[in-house]
C-alpha positions as CSV (number, residue, x, y, z in Angstrom):
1,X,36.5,-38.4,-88.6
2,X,33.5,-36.1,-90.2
3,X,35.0,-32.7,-92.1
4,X,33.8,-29.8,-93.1
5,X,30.0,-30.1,-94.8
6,X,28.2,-28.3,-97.3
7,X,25.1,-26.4,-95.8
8,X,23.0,-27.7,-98.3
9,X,23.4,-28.6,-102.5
10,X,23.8,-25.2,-103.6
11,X,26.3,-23.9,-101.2
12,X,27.5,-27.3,-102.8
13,X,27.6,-25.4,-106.4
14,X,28.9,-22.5,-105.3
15,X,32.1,-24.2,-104.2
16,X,32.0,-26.4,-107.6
17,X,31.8,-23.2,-109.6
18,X,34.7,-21.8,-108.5
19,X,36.8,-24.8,-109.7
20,X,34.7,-24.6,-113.1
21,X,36.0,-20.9,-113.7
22,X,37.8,-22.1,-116.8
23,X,34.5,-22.6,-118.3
24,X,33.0,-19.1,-117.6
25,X,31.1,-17.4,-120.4
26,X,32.5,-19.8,-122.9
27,X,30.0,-20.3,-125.9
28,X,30.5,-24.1,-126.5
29,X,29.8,-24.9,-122.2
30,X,26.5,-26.6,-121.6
31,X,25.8,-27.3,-117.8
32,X,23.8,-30.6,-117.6
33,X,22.8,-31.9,-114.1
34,X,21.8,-35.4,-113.3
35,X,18.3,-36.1,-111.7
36,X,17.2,-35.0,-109.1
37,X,20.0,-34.6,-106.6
38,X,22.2,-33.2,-109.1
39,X,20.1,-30.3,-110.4
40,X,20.2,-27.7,-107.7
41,X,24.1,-28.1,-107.8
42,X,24.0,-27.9,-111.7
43,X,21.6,-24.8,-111.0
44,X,24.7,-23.0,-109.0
45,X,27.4,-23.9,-111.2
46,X,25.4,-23.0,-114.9
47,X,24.1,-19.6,-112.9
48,X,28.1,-19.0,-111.9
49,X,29.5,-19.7,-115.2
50,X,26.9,-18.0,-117.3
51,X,25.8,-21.5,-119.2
52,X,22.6,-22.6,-119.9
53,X,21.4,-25.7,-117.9
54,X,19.5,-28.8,-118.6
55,X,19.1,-32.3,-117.3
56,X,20.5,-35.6,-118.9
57,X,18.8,-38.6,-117.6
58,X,19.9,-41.7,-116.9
59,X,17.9,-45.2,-116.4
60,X,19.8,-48.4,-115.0
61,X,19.1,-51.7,-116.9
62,X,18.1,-54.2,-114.4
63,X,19.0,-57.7,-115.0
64,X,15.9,-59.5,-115.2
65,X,15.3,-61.5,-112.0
66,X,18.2,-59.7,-110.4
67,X,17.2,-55.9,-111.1
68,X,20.4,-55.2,-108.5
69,X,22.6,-56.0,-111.8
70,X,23.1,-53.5,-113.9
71,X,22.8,-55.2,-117.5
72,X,23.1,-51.3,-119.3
73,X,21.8,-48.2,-119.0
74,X,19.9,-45.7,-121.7
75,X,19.8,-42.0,-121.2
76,X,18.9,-38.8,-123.0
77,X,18.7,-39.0,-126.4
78,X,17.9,-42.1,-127.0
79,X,21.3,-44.0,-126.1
80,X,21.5,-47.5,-124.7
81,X,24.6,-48.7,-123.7
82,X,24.8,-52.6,-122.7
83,X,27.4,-54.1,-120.5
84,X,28.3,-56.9,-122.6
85,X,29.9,-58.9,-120.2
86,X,26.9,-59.5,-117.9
87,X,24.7,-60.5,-120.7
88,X,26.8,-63.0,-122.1
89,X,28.2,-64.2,-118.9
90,X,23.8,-64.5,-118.0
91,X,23.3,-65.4,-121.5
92,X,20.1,-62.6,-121.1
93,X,18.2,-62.8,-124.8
94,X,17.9,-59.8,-127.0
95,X,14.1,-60.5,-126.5
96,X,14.3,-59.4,-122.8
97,X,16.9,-56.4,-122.8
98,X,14.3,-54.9,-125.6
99,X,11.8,-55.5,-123.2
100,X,13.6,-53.7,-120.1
101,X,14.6,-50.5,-122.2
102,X,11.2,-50.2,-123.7
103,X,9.5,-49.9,-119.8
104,X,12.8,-47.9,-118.7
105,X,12.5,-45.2,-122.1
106,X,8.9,-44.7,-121.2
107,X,9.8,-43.6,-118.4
108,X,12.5,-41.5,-119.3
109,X,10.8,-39.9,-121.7
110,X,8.1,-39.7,-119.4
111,X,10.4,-37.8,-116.6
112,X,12.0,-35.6,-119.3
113,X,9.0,-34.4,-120.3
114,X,7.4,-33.5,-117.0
115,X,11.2,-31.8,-116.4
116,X,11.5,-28.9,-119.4
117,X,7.8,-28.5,-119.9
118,X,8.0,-28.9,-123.7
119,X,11.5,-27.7,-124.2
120,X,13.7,-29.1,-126.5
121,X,16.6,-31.5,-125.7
122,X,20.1,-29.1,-125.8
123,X,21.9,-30.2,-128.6
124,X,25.6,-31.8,-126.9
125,X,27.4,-32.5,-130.2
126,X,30.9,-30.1,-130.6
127,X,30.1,-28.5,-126.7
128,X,32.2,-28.6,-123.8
129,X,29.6,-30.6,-121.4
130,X,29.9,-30.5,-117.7
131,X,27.7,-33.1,-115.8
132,X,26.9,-32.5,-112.2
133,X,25.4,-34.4,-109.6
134,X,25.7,-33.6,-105.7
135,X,28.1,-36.6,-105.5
136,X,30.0,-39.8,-106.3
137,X,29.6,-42.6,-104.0
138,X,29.9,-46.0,-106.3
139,X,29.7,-43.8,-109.5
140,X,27.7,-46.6,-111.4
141,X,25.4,-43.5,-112.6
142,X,27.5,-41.2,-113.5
143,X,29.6,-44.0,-115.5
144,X,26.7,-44.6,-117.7
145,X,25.7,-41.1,-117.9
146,X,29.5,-40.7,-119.6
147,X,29.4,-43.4,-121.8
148,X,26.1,-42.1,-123.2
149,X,26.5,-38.8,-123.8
150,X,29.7,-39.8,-125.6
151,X,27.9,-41.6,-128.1
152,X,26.2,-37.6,-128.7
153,X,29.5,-36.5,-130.2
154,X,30.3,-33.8,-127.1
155,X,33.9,-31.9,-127.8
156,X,35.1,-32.4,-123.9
157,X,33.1,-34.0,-120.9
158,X,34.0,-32.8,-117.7
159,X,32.2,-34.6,-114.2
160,X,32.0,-32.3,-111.5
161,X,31.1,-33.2,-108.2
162,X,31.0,-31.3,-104.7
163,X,32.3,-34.7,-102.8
164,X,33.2,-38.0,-103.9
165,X,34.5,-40.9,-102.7
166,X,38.4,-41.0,-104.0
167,X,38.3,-44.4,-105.5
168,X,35.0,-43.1,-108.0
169,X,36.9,-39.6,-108.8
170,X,40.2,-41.7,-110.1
171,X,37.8,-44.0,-112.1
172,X,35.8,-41.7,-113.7
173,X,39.1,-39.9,-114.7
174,X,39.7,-42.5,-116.5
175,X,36.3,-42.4,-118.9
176,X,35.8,-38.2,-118.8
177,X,38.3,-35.4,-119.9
178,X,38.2,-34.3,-116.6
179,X,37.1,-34.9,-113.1
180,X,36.4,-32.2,-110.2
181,X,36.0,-33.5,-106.8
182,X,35.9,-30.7,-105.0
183,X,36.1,-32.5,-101.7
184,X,37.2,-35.9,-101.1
185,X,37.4,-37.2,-97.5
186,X,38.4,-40.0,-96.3
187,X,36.5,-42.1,-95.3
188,X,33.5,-41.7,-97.6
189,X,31.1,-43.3,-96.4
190,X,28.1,-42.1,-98.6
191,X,27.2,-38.4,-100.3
192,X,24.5,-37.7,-97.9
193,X,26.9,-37.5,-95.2
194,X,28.5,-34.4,-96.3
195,X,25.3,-32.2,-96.6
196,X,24.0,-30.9,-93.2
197,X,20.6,-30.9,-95.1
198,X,20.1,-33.6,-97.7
199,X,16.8,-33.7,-98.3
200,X,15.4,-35.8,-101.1
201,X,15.1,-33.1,-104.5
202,X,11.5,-33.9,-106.0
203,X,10.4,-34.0,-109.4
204,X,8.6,-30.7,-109.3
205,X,11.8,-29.2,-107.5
206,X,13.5,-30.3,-110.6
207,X,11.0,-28.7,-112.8
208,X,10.7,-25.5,-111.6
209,X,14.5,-25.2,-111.3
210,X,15.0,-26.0,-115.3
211,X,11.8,-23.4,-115.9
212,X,13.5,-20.6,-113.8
213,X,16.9,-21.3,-115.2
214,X,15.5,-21.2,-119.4
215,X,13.5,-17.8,-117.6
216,X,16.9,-16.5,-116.7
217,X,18.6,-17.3,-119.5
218,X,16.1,-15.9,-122.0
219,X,16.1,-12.5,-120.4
220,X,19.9,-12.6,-120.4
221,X,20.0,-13.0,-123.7
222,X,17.6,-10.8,-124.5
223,X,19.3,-8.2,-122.9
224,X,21.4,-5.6,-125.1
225,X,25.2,-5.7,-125.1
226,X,26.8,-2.5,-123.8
227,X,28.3,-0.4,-126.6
């Protein structure tokens, strides 16, 4: 049976944020949402907490011939992780995982560029780093996006999530510091489910939500502390 859904992937954040309170106005929290889905939650929840936002990206691997098989993954900041076991079970040569995460970084970088407009990559090492996407169904992404970013030295990595299928939140609680699934009904079926309106978030969507967030949080800062 269907439950309660989220209007839409902010009133998604807005939920999320209130389980993220802990977090609130903390100098070491970084909010970093996962493309593109992910960001307008990540939008909510860095606006609700008073942390600064930003995107980590995060490019599947695709074993050559069977692109379905995930054979690693690279994100932000130039991290590659390889699942071991598939390449040696596939004996896959060096020569052609070089070759897949040279045409997947271009277009990482490629993506990341077009998302901050110039803006520097936040620097993760020593911060408390919550990554945010608008759901888990398999979790495949956001296990790789965890085991990259902890190759960037963060303090604490927290997943947060507005729905997620049970099985995904108890694995990924495994490989974080701490999972939030704010919802997590039964049966899953799939994230889109749980959104009355689910529409696909598009690059420039992405874009202008990381511009008007760094906007924000300039003038914030700007501002002068009471006495």
């Amino acid at each position: 049976m269907r439950g309660p859904e989220f209007l839409d992937r902010y009133e998604g954040g807005r939920e999320l944020a209130e389980l993220l309170r802990p977090y609130a106005h903390r100098p070491d929290t970084l909010v970093l949402g996962l493309p593109r889905g992910g960001v307008p939650v990540a939008l909510v929840v860095a606006q609700e907490l008073g942390a600064p936002l930003d995107v980590f990206l995060v490019r599947k691997l695709g074993t050559p011939g069977h692109e379905e098989l995930a054979m690693g993954a690279i994100a932000s900041g130039g991290v590659r992780v390889i699942n071991r076991e598939v390449v040696e079970q596939l004996e896959i040569p060096q020569e052609a995982i070089n070759a897949t995460a040279e045409r997947e970084a271009r277009e990482l970088r490629r993506r990341e560029q077009r998302y901050r407009d110039g803006r520097p990559p936040p620097d993760v090492s020593g911060r408390t780093v919550i990554l945010v996407d608008d759901g888990l169904a398999t979790g495949t992404t956001m296990r790789a996006a965890v085991a990259a970013l902890r190759r960037l030295e963060p303090a604490r990595i927290v997943v947060a999530v507005p729905v997620g299928a049970t099985e995904s939140c108890e694995v990924l609680a495994a490989e974080a510091d701490e999972v939030i699934c704010a919802r997590m009904p039964e049966p899953f079926y799939a994230v889109g489910l749980w959104y009355r309106d689910f529409a696909q978030t598009t690059d420039e969507e992405v874009r202008e939500l990381l511009s008007h967030a760094a906007m924000e949080r300039g003038a914030s800062l700007e501002q002068p502390s009471a006495p």
